[in-house]
C-alpha positions as CSV (number, residue, x, y, z in Angstrom):
1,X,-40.1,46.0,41.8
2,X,-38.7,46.5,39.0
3,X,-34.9,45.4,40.5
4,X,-36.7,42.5,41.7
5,X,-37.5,41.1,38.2
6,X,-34.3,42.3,36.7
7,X,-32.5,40.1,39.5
8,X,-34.6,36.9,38.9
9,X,-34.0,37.4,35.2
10,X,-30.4,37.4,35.5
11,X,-30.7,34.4,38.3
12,X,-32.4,32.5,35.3
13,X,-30.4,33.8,32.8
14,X,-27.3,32.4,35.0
15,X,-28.8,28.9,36.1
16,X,-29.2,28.8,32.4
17,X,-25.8,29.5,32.0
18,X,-24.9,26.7,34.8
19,X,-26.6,24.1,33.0
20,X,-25.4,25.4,29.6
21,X,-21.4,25.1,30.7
22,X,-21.5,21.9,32.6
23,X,-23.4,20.4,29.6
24,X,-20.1,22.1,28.0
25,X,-17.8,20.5,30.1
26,X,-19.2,17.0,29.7
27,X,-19.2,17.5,26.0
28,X,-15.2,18.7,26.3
29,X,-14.6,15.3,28.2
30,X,-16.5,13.2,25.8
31,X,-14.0,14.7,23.5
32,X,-10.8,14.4,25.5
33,X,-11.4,10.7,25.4
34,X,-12.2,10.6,22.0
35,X,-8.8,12.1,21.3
36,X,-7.1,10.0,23.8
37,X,-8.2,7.4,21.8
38,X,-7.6,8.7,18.6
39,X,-3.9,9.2,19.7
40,X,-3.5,5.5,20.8
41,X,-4.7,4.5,17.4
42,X,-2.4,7.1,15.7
43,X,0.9,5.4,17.8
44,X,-0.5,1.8,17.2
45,X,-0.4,3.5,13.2
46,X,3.1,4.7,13.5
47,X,4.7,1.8,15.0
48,X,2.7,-0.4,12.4
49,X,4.6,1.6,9.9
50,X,8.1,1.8,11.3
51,X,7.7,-1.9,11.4
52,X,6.8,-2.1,8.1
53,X,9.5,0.1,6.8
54,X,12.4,-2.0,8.9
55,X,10.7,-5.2,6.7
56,X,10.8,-3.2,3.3
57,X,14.6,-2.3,4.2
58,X,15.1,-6.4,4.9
59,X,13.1,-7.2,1.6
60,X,15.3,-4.9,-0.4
61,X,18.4,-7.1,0.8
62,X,17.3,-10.0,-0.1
63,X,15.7,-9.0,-3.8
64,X,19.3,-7.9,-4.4
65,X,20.8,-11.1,-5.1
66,X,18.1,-12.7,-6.8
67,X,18.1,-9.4,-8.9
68,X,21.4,-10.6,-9.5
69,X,20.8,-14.0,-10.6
70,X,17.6,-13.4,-13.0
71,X,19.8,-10.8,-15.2
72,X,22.5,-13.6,-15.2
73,X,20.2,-15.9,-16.3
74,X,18.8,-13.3,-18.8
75,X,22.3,-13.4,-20.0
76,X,22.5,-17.2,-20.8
77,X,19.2,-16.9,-22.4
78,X,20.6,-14.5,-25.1
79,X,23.6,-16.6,-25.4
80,X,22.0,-19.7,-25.9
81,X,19.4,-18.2,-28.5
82,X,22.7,-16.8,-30.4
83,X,24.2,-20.1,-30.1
84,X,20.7,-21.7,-31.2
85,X,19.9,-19.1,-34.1
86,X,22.2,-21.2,-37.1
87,X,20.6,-24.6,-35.9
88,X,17.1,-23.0,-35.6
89,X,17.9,-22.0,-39.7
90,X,19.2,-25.5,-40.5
91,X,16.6,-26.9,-39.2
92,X,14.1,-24.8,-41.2
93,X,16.2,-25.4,-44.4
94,X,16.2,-29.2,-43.6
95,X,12.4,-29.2,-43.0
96,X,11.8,-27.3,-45.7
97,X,13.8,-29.4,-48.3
98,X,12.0,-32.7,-46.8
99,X,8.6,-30.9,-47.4
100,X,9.9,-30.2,-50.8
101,X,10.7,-33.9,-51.4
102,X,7.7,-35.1,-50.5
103,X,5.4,-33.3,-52.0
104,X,7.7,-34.5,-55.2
105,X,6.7,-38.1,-54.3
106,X,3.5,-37.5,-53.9
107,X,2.7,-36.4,-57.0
């Protein structure tokens, strides 16, 4: 008697089992697809960033040249204010001798 409930334990213990791994296996197919799907996203990620690298190389190419042309205008800038700087002072000096006459006249 007492093999017979030892064997019908161990039947239970095994359907148990049964359940307990095909539960397991629709679990580990759950989670195939979710990593099927996680792997689509990660290539649709990658090529999103090869693309964007190619479009950084292209921008680079083209900020090059108009690199080129601010830092030549920067250069007329500073040439013009040197060339400016003695007629910015007359200016001041002429200004500053009209103020001086009229608040002679006004007195």
């Amino acid at each position: 008697m007492n093999a017979d409930v030892t064997v019908e334990q161990l039947e239970d213990v095994l359907g148990g089992l049964g359940e307990s791994l095909t539960d397991l296996n629709k679990s580990l197919t759950h989670l195939n697809t979710a990593v099927d799907r996680l792997n689509g996203g990660l290539d649709h990620f990658e090529a999103t960033l090869s693309r964007i690298d190619d479009l950084m190389g292209r921008l680079a190419t083209l900020v090059a040249p108009v690199e080129a042309v601010v830092q030549r205008i920067d250069h007329m800038m500073g040439v013009g204010e040197t060339v400016l700087a003695p007629l910015s002072v007359t200016e001041h000096a002429v200004r500053n001798a009209f103020n001086a006459l009229r608040s002679r006249t006004t007195r």
